[in-house]
LODO-550685 format. One record per residue (C-alpha): x, y, z; residue number from 1; chain. Coordinates in nm, 2 decimals, always signed. Example, Ala and Ser with C-alpha at 12.3 -4.5 7.8 and 13.67 -1.06 7.14 Angstrom:
<pts>
(pt (+1.23, -0.45, +0.78), 1, "A")
(pt (+1.37, -0.11, +0.71), 2, "A")
</pts>
This chain:
<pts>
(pt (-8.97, +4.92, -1.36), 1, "A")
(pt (-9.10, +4.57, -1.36), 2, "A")
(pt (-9.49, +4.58, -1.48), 3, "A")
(pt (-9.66, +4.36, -1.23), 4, "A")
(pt (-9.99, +4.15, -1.38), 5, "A")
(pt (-10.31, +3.99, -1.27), 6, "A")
(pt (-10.21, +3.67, -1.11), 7, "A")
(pt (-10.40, +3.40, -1.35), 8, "A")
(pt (-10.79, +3.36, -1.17), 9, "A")
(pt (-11.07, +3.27, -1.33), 10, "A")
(pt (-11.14, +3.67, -1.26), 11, "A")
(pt (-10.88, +3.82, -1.46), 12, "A")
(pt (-10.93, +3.58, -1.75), 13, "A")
(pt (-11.30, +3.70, -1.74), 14, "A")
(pt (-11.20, +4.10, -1.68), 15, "A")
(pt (-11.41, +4.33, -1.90), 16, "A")
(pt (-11.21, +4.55, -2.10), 17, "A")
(pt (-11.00, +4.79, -1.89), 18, "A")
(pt (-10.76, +5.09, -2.08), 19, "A")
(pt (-10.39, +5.11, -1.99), 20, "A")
(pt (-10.33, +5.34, -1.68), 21, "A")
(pt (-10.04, +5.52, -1.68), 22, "A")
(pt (-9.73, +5.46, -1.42), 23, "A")
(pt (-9.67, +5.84, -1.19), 24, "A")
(pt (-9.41, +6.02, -1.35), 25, "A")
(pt (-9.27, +6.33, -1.21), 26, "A")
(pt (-9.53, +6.54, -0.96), 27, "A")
(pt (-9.87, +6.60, -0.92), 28, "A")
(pt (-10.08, +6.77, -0.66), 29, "A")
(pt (-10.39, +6.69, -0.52), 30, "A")
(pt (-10.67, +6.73, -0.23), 31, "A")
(pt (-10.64, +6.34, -0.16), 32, "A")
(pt (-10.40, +6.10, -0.25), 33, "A")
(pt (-10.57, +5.73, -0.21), 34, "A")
(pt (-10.26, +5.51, -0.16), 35, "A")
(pt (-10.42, +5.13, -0.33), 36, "A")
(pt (-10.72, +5.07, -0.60), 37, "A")
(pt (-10.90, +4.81, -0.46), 38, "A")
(pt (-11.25, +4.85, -0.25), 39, "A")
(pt (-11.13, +5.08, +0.00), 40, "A")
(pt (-10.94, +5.29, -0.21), 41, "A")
(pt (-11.21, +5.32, -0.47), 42, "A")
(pt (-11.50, +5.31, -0.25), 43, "A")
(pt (-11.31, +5.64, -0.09), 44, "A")
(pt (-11.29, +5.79, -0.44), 45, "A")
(pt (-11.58, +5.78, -0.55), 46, "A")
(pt (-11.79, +5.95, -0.22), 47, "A")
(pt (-11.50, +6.23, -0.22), 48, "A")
(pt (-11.54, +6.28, -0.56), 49, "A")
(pt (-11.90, +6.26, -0.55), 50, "A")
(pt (-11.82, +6.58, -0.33), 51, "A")
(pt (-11.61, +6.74, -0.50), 52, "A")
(pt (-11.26, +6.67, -0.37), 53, "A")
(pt (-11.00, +6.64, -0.65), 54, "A")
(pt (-10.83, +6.26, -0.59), 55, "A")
(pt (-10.51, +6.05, -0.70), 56, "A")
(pt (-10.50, +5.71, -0.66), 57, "A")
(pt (-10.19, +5.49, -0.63), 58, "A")
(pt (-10.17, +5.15, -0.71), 59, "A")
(pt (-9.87, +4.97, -0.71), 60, "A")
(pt (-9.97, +4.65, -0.96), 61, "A")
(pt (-10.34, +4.72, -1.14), 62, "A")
(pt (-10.70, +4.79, -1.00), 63, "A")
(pt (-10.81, +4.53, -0.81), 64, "A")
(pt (-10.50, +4.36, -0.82), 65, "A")
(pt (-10.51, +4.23, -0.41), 66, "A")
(pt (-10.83, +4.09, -0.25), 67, "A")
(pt (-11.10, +4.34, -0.40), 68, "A")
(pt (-11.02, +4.12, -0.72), 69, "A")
(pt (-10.94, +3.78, -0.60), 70, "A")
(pt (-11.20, +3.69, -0.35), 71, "A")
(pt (-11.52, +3.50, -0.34), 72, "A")
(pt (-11.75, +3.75, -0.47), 73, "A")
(pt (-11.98, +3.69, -0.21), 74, "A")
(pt (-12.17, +4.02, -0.06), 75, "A")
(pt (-12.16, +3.88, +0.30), 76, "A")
(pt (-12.35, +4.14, +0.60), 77, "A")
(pt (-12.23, +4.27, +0.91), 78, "A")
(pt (-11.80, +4.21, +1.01), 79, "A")
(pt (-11.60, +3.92, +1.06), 80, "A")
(pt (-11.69, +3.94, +1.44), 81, "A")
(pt (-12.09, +4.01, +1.52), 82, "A")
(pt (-12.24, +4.30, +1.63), 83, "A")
(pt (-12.27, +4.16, +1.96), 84, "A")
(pt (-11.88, +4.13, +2.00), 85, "A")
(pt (-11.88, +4.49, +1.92), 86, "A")
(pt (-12.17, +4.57, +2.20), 87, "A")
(pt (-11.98, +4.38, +2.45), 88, "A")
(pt (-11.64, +4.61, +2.37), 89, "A")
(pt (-11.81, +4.93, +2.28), 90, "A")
(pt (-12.00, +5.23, +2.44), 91, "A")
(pt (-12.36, +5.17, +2.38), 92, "A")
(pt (-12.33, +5.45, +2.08), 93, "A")
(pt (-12.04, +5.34, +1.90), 94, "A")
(pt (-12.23, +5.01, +1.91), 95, "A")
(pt (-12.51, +5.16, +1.75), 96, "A")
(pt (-12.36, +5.30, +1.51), 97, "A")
(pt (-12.14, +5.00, +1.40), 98, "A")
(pt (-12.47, +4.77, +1.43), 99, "A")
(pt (-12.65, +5.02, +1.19), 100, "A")
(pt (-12.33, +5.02, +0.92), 101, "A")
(pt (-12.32, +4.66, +0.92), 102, "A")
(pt (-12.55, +4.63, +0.66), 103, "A")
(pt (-12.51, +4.93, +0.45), 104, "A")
(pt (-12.22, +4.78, +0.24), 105, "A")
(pt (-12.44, +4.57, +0.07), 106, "A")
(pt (-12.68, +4.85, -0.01), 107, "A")
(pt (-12.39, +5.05, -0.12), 108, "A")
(pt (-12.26, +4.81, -0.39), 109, "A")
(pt (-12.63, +4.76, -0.55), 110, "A")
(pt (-12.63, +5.15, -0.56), 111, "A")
(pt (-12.28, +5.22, -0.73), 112, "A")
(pt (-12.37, +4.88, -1.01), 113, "A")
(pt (-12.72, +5.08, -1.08), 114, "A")
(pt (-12.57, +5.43, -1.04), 115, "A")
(pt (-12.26, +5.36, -1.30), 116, "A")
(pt (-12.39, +5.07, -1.51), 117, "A")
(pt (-12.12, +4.83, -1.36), 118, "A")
(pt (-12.13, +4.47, -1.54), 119, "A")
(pt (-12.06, +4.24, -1.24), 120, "A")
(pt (-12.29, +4.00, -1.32), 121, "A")
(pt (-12.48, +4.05, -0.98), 122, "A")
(pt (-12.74, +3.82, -0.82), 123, "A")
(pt (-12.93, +3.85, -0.47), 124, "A")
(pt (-12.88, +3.53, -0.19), 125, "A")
(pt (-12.66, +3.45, +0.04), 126, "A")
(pt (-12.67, +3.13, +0.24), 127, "A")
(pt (-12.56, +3.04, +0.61), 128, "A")
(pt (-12.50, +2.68, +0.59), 129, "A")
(pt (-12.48, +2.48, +0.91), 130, "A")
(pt (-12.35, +2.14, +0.97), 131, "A")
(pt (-12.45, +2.09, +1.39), 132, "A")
(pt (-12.69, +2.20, +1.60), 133, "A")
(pt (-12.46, +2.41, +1.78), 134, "A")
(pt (-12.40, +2.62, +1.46), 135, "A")
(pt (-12.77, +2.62, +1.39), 136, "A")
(pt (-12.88, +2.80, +1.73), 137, "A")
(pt (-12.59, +3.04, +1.65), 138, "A")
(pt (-12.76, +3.11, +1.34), 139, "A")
(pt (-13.09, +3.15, +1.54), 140, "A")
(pt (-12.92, +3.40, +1.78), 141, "A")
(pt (-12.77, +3.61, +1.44), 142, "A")
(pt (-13.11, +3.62, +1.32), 143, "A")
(pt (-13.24, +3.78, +1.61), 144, "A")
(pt (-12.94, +4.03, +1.69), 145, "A")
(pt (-12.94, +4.14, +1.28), 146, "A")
(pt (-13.33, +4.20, +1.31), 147, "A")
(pt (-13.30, +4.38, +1.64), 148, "A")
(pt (-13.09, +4.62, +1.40), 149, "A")
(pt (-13.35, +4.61, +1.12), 150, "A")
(pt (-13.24, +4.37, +0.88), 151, "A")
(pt (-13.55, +4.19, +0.82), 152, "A")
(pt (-13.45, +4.02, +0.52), 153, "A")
(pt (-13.34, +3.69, +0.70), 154, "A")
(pt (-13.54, +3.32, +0.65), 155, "A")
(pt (-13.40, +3.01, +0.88), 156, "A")
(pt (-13.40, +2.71, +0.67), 157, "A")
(pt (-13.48, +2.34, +0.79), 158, "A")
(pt (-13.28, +2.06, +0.63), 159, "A")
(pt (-13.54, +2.02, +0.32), 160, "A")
(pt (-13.52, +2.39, +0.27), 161, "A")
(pt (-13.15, +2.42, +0.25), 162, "A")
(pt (-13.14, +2.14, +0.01), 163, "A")
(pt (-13.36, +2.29, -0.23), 164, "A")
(pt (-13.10, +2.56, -0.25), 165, "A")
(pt (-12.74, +2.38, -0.23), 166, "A")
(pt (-12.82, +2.03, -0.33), 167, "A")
(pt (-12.58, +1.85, -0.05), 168, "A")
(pt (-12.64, +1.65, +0.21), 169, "A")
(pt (-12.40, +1.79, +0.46), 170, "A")
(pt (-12.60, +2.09, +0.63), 171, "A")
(pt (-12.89, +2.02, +0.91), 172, "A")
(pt (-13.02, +2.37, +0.80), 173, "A")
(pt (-12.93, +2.73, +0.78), 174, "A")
(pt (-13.04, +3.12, +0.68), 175, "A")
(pt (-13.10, +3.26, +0.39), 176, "A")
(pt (-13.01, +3.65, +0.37), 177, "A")
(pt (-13.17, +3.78, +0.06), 178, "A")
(pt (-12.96, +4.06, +0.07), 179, "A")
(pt (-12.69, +3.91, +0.07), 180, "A")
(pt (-12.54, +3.84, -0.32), 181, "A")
(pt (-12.26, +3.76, -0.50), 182, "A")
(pt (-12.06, +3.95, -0.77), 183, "A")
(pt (-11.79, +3.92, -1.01), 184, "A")
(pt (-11.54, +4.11, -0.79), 185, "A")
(pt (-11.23, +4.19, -1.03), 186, "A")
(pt (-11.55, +4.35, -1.30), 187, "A")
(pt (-11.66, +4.55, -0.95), 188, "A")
(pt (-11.36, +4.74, -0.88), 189, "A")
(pt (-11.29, +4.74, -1.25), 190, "A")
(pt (-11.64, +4.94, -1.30), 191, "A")
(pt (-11.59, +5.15, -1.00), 192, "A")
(pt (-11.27, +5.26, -1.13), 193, "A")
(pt (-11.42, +5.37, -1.44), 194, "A")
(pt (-11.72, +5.52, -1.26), 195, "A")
(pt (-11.40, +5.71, -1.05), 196, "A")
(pt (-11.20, +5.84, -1.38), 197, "A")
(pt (-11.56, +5.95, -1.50), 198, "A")
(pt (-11.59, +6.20, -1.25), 199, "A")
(pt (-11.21, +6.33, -1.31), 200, "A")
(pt (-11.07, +6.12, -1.05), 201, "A")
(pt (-10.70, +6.04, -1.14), 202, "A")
(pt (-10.57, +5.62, -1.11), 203, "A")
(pt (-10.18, +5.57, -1.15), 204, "A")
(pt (-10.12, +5.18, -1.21), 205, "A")
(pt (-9.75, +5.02, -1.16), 206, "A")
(pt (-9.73, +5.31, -0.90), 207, "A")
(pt (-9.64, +5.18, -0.57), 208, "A")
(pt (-9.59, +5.41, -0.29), 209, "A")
(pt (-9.28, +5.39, -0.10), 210, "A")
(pt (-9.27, +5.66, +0.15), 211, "A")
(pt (-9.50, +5.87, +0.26), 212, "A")
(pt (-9.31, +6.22, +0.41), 213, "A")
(pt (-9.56, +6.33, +0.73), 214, "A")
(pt (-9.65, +6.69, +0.80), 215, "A")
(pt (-9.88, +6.98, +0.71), 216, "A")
(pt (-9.91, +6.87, +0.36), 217, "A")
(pt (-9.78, +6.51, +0.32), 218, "A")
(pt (-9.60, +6.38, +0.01), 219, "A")
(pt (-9.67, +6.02, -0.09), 220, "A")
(pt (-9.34, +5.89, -0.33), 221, "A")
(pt (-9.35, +5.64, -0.59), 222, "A")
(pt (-9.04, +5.48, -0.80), 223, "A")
(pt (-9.09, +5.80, -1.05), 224, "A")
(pt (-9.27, +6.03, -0.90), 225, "A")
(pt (-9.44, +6.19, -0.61), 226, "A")
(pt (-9.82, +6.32, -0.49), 227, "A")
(pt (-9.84, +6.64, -0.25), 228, "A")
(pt (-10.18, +6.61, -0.11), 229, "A")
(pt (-10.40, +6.81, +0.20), 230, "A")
(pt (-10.48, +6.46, +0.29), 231, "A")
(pt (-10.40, +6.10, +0.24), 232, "A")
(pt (-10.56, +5.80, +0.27), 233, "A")
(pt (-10.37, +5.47, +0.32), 234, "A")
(pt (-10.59, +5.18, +0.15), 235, "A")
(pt (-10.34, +4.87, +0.12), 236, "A")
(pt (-10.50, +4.62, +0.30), 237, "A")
(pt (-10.27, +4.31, +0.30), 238, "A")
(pt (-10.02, +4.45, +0.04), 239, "A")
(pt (-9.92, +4.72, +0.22), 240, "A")
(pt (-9.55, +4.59, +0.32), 241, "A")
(pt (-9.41, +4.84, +0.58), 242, "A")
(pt (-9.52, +5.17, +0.41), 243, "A")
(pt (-9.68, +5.28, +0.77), 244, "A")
(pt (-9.47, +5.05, +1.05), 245, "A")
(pt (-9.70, +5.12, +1.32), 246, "A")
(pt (-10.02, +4.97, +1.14), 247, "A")
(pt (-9.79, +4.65, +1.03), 248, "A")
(pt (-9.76, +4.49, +1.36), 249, "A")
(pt (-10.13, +4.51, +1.44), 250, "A")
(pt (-10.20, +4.28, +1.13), 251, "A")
(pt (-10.10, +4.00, +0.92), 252, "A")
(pt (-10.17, +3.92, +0.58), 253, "A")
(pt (-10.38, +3.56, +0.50), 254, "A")
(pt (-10.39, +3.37, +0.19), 255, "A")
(pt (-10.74, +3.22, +0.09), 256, "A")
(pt (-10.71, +2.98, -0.19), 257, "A")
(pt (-10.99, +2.98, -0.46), 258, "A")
(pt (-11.03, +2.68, -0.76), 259, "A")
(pt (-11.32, +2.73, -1.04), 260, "A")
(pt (-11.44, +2.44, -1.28), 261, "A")
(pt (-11.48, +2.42, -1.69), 262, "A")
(pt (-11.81, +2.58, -1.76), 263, "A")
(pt (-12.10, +2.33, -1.63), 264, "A")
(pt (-12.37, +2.24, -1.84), 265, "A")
(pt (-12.68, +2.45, -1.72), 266, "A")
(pt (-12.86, +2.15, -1.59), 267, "A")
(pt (-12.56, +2.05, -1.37), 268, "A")
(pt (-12.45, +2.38, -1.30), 269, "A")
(pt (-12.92, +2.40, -1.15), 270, "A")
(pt (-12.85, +2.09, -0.97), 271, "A")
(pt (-12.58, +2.22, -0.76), 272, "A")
(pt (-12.76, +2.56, -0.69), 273, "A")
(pt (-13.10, +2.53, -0.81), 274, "A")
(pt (-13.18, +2.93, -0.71), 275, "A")
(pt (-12.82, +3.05, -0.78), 276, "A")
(pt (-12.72, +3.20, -0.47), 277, "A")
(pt (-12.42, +3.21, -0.27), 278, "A")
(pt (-12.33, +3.02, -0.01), 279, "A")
(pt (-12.07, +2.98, +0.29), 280, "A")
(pt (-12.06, +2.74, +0.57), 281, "A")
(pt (-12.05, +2.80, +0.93), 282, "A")
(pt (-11.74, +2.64, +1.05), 283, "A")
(pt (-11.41, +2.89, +1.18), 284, "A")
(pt (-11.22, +2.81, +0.89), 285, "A")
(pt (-11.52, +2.85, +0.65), 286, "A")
(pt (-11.62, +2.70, +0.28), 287, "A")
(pt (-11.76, +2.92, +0.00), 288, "A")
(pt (-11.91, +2.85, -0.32), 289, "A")
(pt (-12.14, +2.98, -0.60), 290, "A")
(pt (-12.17, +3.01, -0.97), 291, "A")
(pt (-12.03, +3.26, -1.21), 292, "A")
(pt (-12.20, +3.47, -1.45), 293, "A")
(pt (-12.08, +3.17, -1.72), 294, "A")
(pt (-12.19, +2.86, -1.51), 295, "A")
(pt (-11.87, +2.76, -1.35), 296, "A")
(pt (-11.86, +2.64, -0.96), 297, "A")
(pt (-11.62, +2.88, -0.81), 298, "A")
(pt (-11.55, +2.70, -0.48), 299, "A")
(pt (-11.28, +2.88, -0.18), 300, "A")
(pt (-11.19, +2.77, +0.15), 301, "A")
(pt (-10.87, +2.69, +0.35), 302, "A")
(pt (-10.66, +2.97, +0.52), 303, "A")
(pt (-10.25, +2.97, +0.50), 304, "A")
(pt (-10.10, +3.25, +0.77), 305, "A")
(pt (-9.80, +3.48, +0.67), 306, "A")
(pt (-9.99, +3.45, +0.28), 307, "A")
(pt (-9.74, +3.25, +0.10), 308, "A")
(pt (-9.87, +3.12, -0.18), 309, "A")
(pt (-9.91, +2.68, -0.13), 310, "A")
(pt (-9.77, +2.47, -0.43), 311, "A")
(pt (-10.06, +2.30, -0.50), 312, "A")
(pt (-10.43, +2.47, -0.45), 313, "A")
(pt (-10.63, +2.24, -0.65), 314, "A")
(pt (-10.50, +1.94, -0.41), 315, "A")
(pt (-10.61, +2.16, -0.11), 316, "A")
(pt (-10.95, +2.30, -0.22), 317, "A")
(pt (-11.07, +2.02, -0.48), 318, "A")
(pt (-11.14, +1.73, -0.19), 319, "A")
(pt (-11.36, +1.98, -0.01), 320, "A")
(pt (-11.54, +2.07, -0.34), 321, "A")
(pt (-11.65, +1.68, -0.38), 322, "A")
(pt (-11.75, +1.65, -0.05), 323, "A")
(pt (-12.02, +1.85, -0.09), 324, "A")
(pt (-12.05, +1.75, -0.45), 325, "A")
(pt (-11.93, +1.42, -0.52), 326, "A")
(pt (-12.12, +1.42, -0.86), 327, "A")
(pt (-11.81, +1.66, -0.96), 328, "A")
(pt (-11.54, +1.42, -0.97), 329, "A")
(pt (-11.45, +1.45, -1.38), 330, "A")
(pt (-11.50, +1.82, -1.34), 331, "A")
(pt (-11.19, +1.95, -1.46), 332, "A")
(pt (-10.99, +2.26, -1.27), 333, "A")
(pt (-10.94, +2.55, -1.49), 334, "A")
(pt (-10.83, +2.78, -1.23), 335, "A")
(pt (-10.69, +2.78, -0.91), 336, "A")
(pt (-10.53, +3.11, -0.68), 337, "A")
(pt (-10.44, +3.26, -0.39), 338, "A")
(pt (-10.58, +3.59, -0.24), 339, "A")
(pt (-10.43, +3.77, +0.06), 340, "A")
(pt (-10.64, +3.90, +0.33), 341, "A")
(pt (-10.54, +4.12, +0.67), 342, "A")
(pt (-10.64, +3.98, +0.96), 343, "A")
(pt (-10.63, +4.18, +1.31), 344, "A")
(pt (-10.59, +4.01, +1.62), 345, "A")
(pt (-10.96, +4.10, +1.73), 346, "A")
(pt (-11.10, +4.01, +1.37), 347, "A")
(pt (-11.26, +4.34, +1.33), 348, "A")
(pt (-11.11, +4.66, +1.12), 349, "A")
(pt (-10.85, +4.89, +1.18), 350, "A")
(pt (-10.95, +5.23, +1.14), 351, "A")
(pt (-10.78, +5.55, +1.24), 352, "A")
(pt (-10.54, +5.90, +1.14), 353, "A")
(pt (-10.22, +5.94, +1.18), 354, "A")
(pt (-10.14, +6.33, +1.28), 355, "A")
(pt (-10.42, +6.54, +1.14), 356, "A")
(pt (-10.41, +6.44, +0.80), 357, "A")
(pt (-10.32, +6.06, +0.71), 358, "A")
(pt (-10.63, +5.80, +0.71), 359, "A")
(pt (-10.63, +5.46, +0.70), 360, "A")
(pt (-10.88, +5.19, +0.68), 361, "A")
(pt (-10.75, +4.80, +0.71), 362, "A")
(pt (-10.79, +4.43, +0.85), 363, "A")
(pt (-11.15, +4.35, +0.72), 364, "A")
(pt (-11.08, +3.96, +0.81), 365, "A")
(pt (-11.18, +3.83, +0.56), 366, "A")
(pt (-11.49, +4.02, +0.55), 367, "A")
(pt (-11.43, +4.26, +0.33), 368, "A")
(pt (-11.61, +4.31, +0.02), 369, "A")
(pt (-11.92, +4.50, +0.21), 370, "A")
(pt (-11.69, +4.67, +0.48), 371, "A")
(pt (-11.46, +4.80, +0.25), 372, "A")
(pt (-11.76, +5.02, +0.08), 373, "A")
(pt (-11.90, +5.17, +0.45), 374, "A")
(pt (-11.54, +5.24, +0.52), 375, "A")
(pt (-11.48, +5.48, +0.21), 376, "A")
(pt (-11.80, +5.66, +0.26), 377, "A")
(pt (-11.73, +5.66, +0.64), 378, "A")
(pt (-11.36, +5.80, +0.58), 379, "A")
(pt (-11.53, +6.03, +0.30), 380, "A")
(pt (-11.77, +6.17, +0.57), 381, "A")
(pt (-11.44, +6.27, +0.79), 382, "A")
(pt (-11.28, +6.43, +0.54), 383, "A")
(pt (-11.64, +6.68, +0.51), 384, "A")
(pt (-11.60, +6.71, +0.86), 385, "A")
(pt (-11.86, +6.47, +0.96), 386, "A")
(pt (-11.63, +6.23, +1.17), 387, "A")
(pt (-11.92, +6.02, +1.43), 388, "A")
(pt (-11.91, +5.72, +1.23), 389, "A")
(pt (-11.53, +5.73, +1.19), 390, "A")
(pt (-11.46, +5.79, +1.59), 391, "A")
(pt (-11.70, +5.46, +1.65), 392, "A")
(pt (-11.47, +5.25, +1.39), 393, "A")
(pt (-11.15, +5.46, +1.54), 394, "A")
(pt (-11.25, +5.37, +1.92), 395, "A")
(pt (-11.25, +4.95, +1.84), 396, "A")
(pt (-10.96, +4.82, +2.04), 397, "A")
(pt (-10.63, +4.69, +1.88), 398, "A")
(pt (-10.38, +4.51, +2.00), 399, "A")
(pt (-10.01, +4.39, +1.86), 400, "A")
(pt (-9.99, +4.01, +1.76), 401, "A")
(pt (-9.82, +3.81, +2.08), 402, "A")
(pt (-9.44, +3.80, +2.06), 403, "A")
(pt (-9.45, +4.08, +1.74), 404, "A")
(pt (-9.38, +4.01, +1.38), 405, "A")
(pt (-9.18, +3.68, +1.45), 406, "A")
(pt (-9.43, +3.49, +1.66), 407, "A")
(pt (-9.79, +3.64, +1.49), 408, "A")
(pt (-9.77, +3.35, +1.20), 409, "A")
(pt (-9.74, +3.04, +1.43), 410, "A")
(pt (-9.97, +3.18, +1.69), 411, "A")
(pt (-10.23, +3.26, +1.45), 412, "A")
(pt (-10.21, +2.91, +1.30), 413, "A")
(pt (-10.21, +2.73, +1.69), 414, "A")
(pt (-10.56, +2.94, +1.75), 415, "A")
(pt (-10.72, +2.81, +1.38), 416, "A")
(pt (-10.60, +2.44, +1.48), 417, "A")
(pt (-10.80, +2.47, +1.81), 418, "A")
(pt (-11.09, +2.62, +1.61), 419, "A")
(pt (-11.11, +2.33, +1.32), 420, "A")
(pt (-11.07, +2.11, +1.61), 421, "A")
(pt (-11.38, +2.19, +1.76), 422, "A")
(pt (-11.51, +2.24, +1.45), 423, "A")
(pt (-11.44, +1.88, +1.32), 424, "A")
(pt (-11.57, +1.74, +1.70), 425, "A")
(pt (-11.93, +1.93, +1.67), 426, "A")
(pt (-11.80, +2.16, +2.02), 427, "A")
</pts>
């Protein structure tokens, strides 16, 4: 079988150590077979096995491999649509429920780094950075909805104050969430993997599952072998291919391209980011940036629909990066990649079963480095028999992309137009 890699990021050439993991051979059972070994999957590991469940994971390349290893590291609260989306489309409890979890991933990723020792190279600050006024009384209004759910943690930011903290002249202003953060991601899921195997938790790498045989006790088949489980738990995300047809039509998988500099001196790396945290702008089809643990600018943007990977990222991403900081122009590129993410007609996750006993979790939006961690204690709590935060995930309504398969990539891609129109007109 072909031995698929780490596509070449600035994350996997920075990896701590990880030990070979063996391909399935032959079969194994289990209590519950975790089909992927990014966030969700590992998230969903670690709570079961926290509980005594005995777990397999599957991952068809390595840990991490999709977006739980290529994104922007950024710990980012609440979904990809607010709260008050949700409390418009839910029942008042569902909505309370989902307003409360939407800032518990955050919480739960400080937790697991403490609990397990993770190097991730970790800092607190995230920043909201707006470019009109419009996008400046929508922060206002996010500030107030977030604190009405008790996130108190939350400072608006005049045009002097966000400059002290990104040293650009584009924003009018923004919010600073102080706990918000930003990680290395690849070194999270790596550590969380560890911190899974530690507690006897099984991970089969090069393992990709290829059918999964429904019933009273489903069998999940790879190449070379095959998992009977009581329960399994479908965590692809965006690499999922067709391995459960009614989820794919309900999604499609995004590319996000990502470039990071040569290692900045430390006074130019402090006169970018003078207090080191994260930050993303406010437009549809958002900005990122922050620093790495070794000084670099790792700076993301852009999306591509259907997630084919562009031929040239650096010519897409590096003219954003100098307009916010010009004084980078003879930075040189080391790295440049893509990273898929599932997006869901209604931008918010999919979450469900299928029969009594197959669970999946999926379309975090690009939002997904928090969610991912509620959902696998949320999924966890179902399969203890505790399924309240589940059924308010499960009762989101989802709806097929317009004219199926075919038509979902230039549909999506009309929509972001008319967005980065209005962005680029101030509407």
């Amino acid at each position: 079988m072909t031995h698929t890699p780490y596509p070449q990021s600035y994350y996997a050439f920075s990896a701590n150590p990880v030990p070979a993991r063996p391909e399935l051979k032959g079969e194994t059972e289990t209590d519950v077979c975790i089909v992927g070994a990014g966030y969700t999957g590992l998230s969903t590991a670690l709570f079961l096995l926290e509980n005594g469940f005995k777990v397999t994971i599957l991952e068809a390349a390595k840990v991490g491999f999709g977006a739980s290893g290529r994104n922007g590291g950024q710990i980012v609260n609440s979904y990809s649509r607010d709260i008050d989306v949700i409390e418009r489309t839910s029942n008042a409890k569902h909505a309370q429920l989902m307003g409360q979890m939407a800032f518990e991933g955050g919480r739960i990723i400080r937790e697991r780094i403490a609990k397990y020792n993770i190097q991730c190279d970790l800092k607190d600050g995230g920043v909201f950075a707006a470019f009109t006024k419009k996008q400046m009384e929508h922060l206002e209004s996010q500030k107030k909805l977030w604190e009405r759910y008790g996130h108190t943690q939350l400072e608006m930011m005049d045009a002097k104050r966000i400059r002290e903290v990104a040293a650009t002249d584009n924003y009018i202003g923004g919010m600073l969430d102080m706990s918000g953060g930003h990680i290395h991601p690849l070194n999270l899921a790596l550590g969380e993997a560890a911190a899974v195997e530690s507690l006897g938790g099984i991970i089969h790498e090069q393992s990709p599952a290829v059918r999964i045989e429904r019933g009273a006790n489903p069998v999940v088949q790879t190449p070379q072998g095959r998992v009977k489980a009581k329960f399994v738990v479908v965590a692809g995300n965006a690499y999922m291919g067709n391995l459960i047809p009614e989820l794919a039509a309900k999604s499609m998988p995004c590319g996000t391209q990502v470039i990071t500099t040569e290692p900045l001196s430390e006074e130019m790396a402090k006169s970018l980011l003078p207090q080191d945290y994260c930050v993303e702008d406010c437009n549809y089809l958002l900005d990122y940036y922050r620093l790495s643990g070794d000084k670099r600018l790792i700076y993301g943007g852009g999306v591509v629909y259907g997630a084919r990977d562009p031929a040239n990222i650096e010519a897409i991403i590096r003219p954003k990066m100098l307009k916010t900081f010009p004084q980078l122009k003879n930075v040189k590129i080391d790295f440049a990649w893509t990273g898929n993410f599932l997006l869901t007609l209604s931008r918010l996750p999919q979450v469900g079963r299928i029969g009594d006993n197959i669970y999946y979790s999926q379309g975090c939006s690009g939002h997904g480095v928090t969610y991912t961690h509620v959902a696998g204690k949320v999924i966890a709590e179902t399969l203890r028999g505790q399924a309240e935060r589940f059924d308010a995930f499960a009762s989101l309504p989802h709806y097929p992309f317009p004219g199926g398969q075919v038509f979902r990539v230039p549909f999506t891609a009309l929509g972001a137009w008319y967005y980065s129109l209005r962005d680029k007109l101030g509407v």
